[in-house]
Backbone bond lengths (Angstrom), bond angles and torsions (degrees), N, CA, C in turn:
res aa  C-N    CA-C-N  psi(-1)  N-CA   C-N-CA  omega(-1)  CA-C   N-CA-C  phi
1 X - - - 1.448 - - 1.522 110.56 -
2 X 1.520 113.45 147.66 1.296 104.16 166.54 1.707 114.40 93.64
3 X 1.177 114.63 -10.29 1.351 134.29 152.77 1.726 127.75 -49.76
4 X 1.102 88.74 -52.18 1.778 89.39 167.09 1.428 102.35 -132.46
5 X 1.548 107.14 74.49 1.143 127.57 150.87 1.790 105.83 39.28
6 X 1.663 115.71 32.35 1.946 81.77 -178.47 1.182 117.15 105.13
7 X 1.326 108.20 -42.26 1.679 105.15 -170.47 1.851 113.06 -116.77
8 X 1.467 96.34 114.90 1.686 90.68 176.80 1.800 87.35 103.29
9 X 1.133 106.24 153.74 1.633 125.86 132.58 1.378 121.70 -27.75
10 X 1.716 113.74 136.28 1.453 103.97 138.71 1.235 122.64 -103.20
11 X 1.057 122.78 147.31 1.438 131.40 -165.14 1.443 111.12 -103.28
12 X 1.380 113.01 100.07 1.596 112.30 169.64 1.910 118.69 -55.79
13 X 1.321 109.52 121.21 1.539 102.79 178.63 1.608 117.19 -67.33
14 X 1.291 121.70 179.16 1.678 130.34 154.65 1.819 101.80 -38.69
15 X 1.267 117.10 -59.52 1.445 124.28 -178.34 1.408 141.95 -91.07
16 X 1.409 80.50 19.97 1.701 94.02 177.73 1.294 116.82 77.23
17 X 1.171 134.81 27.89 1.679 150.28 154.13 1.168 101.62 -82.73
18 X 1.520 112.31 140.97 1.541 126.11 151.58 1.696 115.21 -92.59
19 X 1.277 112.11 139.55 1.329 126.85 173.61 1.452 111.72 -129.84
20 X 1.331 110.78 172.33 1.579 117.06 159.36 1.116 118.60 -91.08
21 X 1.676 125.88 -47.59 1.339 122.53 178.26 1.859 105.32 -115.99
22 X 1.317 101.66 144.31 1.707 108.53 -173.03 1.918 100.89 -66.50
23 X 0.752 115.02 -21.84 1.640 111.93 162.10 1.616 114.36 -59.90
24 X 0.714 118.78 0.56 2.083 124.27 -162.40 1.731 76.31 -108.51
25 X 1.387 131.15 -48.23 1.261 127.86 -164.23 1.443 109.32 -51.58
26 X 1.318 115.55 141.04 1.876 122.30 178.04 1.426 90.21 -73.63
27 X 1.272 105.07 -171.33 1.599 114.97 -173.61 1.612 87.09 -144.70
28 X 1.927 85.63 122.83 1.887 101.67 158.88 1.453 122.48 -7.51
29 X 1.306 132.88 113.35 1.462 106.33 156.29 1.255 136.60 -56.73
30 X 1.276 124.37 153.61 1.681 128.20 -162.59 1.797 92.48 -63.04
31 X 1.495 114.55 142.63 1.759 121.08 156.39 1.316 122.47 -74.25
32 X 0.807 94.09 156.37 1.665 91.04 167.93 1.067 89.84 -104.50
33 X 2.120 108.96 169.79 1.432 123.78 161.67 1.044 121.93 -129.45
34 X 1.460 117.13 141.92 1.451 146.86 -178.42 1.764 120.23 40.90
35 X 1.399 115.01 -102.79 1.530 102.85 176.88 1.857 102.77 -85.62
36 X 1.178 117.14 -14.78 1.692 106.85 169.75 1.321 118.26 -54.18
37 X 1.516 125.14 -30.98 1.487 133.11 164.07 1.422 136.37 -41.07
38 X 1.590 124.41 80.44 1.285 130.94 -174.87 1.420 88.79 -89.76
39 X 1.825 105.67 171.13 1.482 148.87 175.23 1.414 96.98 -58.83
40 X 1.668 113.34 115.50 1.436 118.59 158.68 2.267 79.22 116.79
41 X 1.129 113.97 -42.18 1.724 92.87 -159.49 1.920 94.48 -66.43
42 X 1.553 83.81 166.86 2.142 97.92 -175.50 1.790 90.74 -88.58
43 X 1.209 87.92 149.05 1.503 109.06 -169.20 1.678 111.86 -153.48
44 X 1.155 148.05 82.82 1.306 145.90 170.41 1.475 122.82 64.33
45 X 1.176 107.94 70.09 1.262 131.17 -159.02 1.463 126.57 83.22
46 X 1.323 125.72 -29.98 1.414 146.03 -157.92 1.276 137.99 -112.27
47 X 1.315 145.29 -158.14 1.295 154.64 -173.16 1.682 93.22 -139.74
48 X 1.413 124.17 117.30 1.385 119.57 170.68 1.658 95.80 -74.68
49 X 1.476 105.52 138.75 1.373 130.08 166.96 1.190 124.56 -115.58
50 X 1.466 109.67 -3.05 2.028 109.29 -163.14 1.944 86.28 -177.41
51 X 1.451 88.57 127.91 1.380 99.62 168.80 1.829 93.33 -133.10
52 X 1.183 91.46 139.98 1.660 110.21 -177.00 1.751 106.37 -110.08
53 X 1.326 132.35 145.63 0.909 147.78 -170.69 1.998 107.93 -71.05
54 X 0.974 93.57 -31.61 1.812 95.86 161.10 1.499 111.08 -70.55
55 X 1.137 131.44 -18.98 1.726 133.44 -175.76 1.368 107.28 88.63
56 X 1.666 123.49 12.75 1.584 105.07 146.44 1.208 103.24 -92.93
57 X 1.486 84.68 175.40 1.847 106.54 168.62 1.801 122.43 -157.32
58 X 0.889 126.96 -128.37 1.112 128.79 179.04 1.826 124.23 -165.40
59 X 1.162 113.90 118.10 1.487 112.29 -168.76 1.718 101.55 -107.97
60 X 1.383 106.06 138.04 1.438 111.75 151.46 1.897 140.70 -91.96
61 X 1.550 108.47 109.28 0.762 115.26 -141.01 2.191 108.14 -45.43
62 X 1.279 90.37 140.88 1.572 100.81 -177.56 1.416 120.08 -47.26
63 X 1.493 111.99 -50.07 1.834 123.10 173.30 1.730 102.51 -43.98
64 X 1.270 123.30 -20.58 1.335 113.87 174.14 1.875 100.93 79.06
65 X 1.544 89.84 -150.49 1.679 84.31 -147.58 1.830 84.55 -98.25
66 X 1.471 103.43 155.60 1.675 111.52 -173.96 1.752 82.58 -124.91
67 X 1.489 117.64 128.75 0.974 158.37 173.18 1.574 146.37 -128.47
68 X 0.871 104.54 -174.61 1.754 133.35 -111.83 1.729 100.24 18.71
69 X 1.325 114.82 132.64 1.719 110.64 177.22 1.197 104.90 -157.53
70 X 1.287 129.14 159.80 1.160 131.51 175.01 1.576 128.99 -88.88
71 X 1.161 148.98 115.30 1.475 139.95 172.78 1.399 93.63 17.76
72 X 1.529 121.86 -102.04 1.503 147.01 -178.44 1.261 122.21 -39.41
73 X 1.697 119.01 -35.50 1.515 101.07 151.81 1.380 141.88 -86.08
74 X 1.438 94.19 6.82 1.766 123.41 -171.10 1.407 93.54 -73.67
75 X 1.332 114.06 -57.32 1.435 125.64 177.08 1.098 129.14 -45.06
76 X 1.584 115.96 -65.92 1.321 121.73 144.06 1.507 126.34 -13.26
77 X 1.295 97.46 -73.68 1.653 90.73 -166.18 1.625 122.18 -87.09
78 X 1.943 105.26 -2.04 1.686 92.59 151.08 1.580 120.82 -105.48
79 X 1.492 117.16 33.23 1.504 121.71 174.27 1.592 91.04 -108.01
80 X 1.680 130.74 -4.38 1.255 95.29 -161.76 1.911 72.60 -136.54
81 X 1.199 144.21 12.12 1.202 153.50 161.50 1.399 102.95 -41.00
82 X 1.741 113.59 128.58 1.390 118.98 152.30 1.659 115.47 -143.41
83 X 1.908 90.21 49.57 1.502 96.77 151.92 1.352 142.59 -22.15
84 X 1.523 119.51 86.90 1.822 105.22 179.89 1.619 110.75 67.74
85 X 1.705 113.79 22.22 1.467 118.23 146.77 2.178 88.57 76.64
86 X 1.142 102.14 33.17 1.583 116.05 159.07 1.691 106.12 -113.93
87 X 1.165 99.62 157.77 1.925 103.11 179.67 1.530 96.18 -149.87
88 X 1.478 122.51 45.33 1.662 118.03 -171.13 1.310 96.28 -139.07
89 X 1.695 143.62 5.29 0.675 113.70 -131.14 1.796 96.10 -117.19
90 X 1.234 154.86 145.47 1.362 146.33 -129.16 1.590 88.85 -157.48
91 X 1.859 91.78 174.95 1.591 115.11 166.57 1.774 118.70 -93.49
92 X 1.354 98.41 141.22 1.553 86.71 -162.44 1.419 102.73 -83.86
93 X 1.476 126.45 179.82 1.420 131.58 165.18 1.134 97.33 -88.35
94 X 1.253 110.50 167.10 1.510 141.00 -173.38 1.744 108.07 -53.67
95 X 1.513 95.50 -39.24 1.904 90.61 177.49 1.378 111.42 -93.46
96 X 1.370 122.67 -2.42 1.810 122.75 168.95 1.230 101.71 -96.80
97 X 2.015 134.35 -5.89 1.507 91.57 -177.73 2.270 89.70 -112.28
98 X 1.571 116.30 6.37 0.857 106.89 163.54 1.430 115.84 -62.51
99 X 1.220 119.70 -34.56 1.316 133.12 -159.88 1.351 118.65 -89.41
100 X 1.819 110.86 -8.42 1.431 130.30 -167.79 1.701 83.70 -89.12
101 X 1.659 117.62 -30.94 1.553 129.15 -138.63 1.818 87.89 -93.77
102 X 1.319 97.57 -47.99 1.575 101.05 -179.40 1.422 122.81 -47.94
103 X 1.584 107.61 -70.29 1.081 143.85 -161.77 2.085 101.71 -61.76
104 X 1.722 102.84 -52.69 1.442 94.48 -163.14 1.698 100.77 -111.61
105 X 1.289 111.54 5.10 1.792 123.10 -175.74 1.220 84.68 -70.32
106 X 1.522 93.23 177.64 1.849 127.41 156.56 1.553 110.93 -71.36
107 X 1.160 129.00 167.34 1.239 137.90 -171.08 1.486 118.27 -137.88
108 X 0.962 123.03 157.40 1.542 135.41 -178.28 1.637 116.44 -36.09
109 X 1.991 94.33 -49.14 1.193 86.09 170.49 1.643 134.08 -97.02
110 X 0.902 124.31 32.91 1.287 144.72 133.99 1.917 88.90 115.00
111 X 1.340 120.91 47.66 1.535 123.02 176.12 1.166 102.72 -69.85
112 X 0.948 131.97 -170.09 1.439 132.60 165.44 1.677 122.94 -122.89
113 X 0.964 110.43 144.05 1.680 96.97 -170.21 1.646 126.82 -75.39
114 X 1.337 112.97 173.39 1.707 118.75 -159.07 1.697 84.07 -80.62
115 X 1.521 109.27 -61.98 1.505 111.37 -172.89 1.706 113.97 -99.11
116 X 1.448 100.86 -179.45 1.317 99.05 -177.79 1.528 100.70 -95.43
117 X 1.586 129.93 150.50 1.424 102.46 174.50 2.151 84.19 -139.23
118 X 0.905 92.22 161.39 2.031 110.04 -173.69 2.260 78.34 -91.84
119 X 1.339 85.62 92.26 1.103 93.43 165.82 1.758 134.12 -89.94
120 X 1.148 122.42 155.91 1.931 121.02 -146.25 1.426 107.85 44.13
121 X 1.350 125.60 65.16 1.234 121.63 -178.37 1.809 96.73 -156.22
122 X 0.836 140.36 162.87 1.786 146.78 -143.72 0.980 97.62 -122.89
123 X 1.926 124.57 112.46 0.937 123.97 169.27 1.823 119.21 -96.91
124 X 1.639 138.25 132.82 1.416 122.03 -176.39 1.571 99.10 -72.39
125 X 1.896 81.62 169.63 1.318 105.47 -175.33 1.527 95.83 -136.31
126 X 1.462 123.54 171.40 1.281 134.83 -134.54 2.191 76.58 -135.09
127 X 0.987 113.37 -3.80 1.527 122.10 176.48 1.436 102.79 -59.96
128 X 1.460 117.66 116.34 1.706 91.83 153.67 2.179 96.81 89.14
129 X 1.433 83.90 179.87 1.562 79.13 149.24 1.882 99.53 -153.36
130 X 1.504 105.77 -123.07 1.499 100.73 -159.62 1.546 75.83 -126.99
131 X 1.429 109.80 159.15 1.406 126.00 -57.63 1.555 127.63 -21.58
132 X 1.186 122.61 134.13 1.666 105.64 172.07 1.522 112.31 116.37
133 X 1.525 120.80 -1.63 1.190 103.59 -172.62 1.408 121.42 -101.92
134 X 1.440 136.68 174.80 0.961 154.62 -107.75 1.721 111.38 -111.50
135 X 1.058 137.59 45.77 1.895 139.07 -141.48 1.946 90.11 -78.31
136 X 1.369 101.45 149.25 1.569 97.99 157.56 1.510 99.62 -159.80
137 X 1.705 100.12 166.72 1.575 112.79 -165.25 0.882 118.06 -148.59
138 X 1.423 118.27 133.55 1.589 133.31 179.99 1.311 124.80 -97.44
139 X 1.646 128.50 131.60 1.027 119.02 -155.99 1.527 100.15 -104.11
140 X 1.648 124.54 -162.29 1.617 111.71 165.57 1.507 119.51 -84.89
141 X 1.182 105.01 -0.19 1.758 119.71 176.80 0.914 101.16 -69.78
142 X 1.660 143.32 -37.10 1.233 132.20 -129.64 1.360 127.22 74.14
143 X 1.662 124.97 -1.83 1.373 109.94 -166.60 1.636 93.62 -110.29
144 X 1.459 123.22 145.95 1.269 139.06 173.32 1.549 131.20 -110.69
145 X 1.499 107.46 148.40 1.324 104.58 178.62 1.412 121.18 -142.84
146 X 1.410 130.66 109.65 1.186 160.46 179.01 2.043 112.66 -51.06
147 X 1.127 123.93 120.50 1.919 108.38 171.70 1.326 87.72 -165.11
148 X 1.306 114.37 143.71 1.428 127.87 156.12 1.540 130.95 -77.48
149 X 1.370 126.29 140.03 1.332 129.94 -129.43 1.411 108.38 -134.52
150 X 1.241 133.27 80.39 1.255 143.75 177.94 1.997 106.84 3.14
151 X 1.988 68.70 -136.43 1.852 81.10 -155.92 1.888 101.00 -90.40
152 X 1.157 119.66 40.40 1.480 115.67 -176.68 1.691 126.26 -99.10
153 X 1.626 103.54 26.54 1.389 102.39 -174.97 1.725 127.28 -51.32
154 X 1.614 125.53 -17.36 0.960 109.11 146.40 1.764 151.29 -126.16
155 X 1.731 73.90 55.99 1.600 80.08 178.69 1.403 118.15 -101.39
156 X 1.394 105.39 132.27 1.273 108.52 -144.58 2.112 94.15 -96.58
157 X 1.722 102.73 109.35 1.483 111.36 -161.58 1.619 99.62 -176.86
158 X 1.481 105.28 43.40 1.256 106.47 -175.22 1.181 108.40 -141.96
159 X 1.637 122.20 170.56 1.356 126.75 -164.04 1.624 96.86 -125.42
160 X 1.189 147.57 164.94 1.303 167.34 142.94 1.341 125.03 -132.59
161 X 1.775 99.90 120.83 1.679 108.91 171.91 1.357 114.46 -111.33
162 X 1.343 123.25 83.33 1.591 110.87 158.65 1.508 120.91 -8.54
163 X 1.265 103.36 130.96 1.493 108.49 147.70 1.671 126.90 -144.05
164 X 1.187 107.44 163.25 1.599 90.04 -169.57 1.489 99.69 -133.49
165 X 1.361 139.14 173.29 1.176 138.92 156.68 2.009 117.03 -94.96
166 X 1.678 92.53 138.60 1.754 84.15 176.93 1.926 106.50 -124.01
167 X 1.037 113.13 -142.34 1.377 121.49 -170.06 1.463 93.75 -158.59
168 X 1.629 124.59 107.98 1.313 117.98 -149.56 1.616 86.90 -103.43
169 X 1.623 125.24 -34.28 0.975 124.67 -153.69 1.847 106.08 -164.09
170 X 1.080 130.33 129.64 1.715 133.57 158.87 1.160 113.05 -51.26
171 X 0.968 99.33 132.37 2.229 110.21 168.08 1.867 101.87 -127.36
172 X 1.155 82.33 149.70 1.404 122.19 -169.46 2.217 89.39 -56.36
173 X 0.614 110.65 121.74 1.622 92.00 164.78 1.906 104.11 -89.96
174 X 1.435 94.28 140.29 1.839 110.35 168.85 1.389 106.60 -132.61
175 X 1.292 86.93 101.54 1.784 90.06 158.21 1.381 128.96 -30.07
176 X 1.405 111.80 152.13 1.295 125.50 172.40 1.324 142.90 132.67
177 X 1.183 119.05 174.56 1.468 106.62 -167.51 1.795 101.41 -63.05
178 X 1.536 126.57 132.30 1.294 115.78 177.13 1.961 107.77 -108.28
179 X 1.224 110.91 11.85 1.790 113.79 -154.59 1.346 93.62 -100.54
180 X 1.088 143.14 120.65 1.606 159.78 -145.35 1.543 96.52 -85.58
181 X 1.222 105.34 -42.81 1.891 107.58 -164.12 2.060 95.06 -98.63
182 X 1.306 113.75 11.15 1.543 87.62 173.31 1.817 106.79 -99.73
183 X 0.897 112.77 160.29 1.596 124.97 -170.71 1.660 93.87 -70.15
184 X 1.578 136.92 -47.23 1.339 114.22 168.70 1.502 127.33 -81.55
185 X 1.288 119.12 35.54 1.724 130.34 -176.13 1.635 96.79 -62.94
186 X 1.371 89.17 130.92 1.670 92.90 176.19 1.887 108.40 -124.64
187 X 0.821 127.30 114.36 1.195 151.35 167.88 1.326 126.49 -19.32
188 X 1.469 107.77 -34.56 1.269 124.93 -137.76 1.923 89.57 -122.94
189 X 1.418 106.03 -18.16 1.568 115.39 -167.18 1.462 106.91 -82.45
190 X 1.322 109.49 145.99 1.738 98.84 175.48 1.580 94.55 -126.66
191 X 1.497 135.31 4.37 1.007 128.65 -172.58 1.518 104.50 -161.73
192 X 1.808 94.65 123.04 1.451 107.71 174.53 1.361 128.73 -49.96
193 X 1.639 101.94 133.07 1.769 102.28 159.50 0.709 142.37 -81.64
């Protein structure tokens, strides 16, 4: 409220901006489709971070990170999230939001990142629960650091990135042995016999 002064509507965008007129709104980024979908393109709400050889993967949600929050309202508000008309979308573990940090951060050599992230600032993890759970943080280098975090579930000094799982693309299923350590492991199989 209070955006255009009083007069007119405000107009919630696709991304959770308020405007006065729906022209002020950005426009969705373009998707990619199916196996054309590499690491970093927008994909159903998200930023793909992980493509898996079955044709899911995992996107981080586009609205970026919603902050300062507490453990418990972090929770809250991605169990009841319907980011971009998704309702799946969760807290990652400690090795999906390193990998959110890798994959869509800045880098060593001074690239620039896919998303924006509130960097030196504590992102949750889905590790554990509260008391005790799992915070980690990305700096503008790109380099991160992971520690577990006492009894502070509601102090509100935290970051949260949705993520959700999608189905980027169908694969063929091939039989076969898929278990690395059995003597008939077949290579070539993506689905057990």
């Amino acid at each position: 409220c209070g955006v255009c002064n009083g007069i007119g509507a405000n107009i919630e965008c696709w991304e959770g901006s308020i405007v006065c007129n729906s022209s002020n709104c950005s426009t969705e980024p373009s998707a990619c489709i199916g196996e054309e979908c590499n690491l970093g393109d927008y994909y159903e709400g998200g930023y793909i971070f992980q493509i898996n050889l079955d044709g899911t993967g995992l996107v981080a949600d586009y609205m970026g990170t919603h902050g300062p929050v507490s453990y418990n309202s972090a929770q809250s508000y991605v169990n009841n999230s319907t980011n971009l008309g998704f309702n799946d979308w969760r807290i990652p573990d400690v090795s999906e939001i390193l990998e959110v940090f890798d994959v869509l951060g800045p880098n060593s050599s001074g690239d620039s990142s896919v998303m924006d992230f509130d960097y030196g600032n504590s992102y949750i993890t889905s590790e554990t629960g509260c008391p005790g759970f799992t915070q980690c943080s990305i700096f503008s280098q790109g380099n991160t650091s992971c520690y577990p975090l006492g009894n502070s579930c509601n102090d509100s000094y935290f970051r949260v990135q949705p993520i959700r799982s999608v189905v980027l693309f169908d694969v063929e299923p091939v039989l076969g042995c898929i278990d690395q350590a059995a003597c008939n492991y077949d290579p070539n199989a993506n689905t057990d016999d």
